[in-house]
DRENVEX-869515 format. One record per residue (C-alpha): x, y, z; residue in three letters. Coordinates in nm, 2 decimals, padded with zeros to 4 digits. Example, Ala and Ser with C-alpha at 12.3 -4.5 7.8 and 13.67 -1.06 7.14 Angstrom:
BEGIN
[atom [01.23,-00.45,00.78],'ALA']
[atom [01.37,-00.11,00.71],'SER']
//
This chain:
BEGIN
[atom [08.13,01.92,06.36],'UNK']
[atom [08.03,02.28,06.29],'UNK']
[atom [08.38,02.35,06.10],'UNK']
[atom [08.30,02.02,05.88],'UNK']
[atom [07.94,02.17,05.77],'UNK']
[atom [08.10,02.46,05.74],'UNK']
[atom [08.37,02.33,05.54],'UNK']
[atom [08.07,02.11,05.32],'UNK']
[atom [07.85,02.41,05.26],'UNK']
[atom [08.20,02.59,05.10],'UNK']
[atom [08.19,02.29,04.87],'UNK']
[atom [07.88,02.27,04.74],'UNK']
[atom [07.88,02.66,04.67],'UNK']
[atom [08.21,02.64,04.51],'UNK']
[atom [08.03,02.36,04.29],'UNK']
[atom [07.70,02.44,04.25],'UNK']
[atom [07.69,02.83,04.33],'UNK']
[atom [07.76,02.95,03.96],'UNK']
[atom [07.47,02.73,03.81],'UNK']
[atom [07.20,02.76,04.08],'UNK']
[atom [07.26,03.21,04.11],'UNK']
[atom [07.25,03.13,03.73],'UNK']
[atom [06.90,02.99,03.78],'UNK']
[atom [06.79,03.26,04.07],'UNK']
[atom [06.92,03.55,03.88],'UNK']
[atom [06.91,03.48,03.48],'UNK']
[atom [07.18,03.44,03.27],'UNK']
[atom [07.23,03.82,03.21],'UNK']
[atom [07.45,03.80,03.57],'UNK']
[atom [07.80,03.71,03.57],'UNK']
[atom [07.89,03.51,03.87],'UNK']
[atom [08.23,03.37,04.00],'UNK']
[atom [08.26,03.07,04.21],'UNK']
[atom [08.57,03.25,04.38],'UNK']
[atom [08.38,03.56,04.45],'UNK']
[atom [08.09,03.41,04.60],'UNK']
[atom [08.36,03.18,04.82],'UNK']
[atom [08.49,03.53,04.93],'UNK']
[atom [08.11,03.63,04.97],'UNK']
[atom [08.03,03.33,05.19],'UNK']
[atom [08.34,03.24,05.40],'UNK']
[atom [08.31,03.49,05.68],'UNK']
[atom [07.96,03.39,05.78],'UNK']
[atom [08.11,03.00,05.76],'UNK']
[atom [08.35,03.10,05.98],'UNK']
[atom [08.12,03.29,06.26],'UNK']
[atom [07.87,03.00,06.22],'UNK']
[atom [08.10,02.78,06.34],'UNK']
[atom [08.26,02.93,06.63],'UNK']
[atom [08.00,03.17,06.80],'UNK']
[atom [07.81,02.82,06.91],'UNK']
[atom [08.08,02.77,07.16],'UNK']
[atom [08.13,03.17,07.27],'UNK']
[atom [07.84,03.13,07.54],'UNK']
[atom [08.15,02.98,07.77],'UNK']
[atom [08.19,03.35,07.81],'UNK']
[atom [07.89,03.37,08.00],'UNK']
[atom [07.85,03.10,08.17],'UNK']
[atom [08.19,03.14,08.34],'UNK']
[atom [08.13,03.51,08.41],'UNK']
[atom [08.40,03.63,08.17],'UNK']
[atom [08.19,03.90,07.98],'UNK']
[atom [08.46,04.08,08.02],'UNK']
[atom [08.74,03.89,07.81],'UNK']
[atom [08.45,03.84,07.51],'UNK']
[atom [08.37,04.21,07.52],'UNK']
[atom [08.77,04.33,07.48],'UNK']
[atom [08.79,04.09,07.19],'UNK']
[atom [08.43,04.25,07.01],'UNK']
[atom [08.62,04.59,07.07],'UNK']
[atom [08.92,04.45,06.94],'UNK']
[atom [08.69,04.29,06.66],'UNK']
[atom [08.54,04.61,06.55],'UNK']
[atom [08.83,04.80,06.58],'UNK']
[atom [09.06,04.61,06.37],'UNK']
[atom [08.79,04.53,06.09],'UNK']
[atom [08.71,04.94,06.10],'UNK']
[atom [09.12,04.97,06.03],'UNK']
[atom [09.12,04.75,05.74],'UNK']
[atom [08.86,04.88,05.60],'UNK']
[atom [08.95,05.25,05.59],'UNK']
[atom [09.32,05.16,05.52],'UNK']
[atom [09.17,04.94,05.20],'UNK']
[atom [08.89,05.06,05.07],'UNK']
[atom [08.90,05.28,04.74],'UNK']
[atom [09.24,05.17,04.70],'UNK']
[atom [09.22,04.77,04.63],'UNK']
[atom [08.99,04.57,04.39],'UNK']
[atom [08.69,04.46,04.55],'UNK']
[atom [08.81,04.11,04.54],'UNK']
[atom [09.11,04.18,04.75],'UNK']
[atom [08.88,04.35,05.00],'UNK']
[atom [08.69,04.08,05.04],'UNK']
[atom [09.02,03.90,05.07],'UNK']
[atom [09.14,04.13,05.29],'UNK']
[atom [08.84,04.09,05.51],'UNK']
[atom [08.81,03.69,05.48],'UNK']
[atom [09.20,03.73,05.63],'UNK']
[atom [09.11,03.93,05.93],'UNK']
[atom [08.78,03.78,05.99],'UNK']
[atom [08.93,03.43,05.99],'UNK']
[atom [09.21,03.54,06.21],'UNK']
[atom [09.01,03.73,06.48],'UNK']
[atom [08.73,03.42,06.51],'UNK']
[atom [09.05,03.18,06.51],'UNK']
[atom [09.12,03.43,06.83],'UNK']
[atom [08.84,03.41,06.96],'UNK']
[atom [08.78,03.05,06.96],'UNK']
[atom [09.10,03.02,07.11],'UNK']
[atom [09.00,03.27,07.42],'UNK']
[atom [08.66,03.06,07.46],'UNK']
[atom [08.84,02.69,07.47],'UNK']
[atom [09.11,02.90,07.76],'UNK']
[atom [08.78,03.03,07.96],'UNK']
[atom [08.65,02.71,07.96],'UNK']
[atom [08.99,02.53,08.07],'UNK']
//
């Protein structure tokens, strides 16, 4: 259920982001449905799986979520110092929608194991 708001909210700001930061901002601000996609989709993507992470504590596996935040940080930390300055800041945010959809995607799959 989470994933299809998730999936609903991406909709309606590829639709009706442009027009409504248009409103909020003024026309002197040049907005892109694709960039604000970029902009959005990593916090679409935590909202819907850190609802379930609490399996990590009520099964006493604090241990298994903190490796992955280590993991987490540490491979976010690598692509951004192996990107940044030398990509566009589209492909950064790329980039980052990549590795953040592919860690959560881990981590959900480590919280459905815990809870068997």
């Amino acid at each position: 259920q989470l994933l299809a708001l998730s999936a609903l909210v991406l909709a309606a700001v590829w639709l009706f982001g442009d027009p409504v930061l248009s409103v909020v901002l003024g026309s002197g601000w040049r907005t892109d449905p694709a960039f604000l996609l970029l902009a959005f989709l990593p916090a679409a993507i935590r909202s819907a799986v850190s609802p379930v992470t609490g399996i990590f504590v009520v099964r006493g596996r604090l241990r298994v979520a903190a490796l992955w935040q280590i993991s987490y940080f540490t491979g976010t930390a690598i692509m951004f110092f192996v990107l940044a300055g030398s990509v566009s800041l589209e492909m950064l945010l790329l980039a980052f929608c990549v590795t953040e959809s592919l860690f959560y995607a881990w981590y959900l799959w480590l919280a459905d194991r815990v809870a068997g």
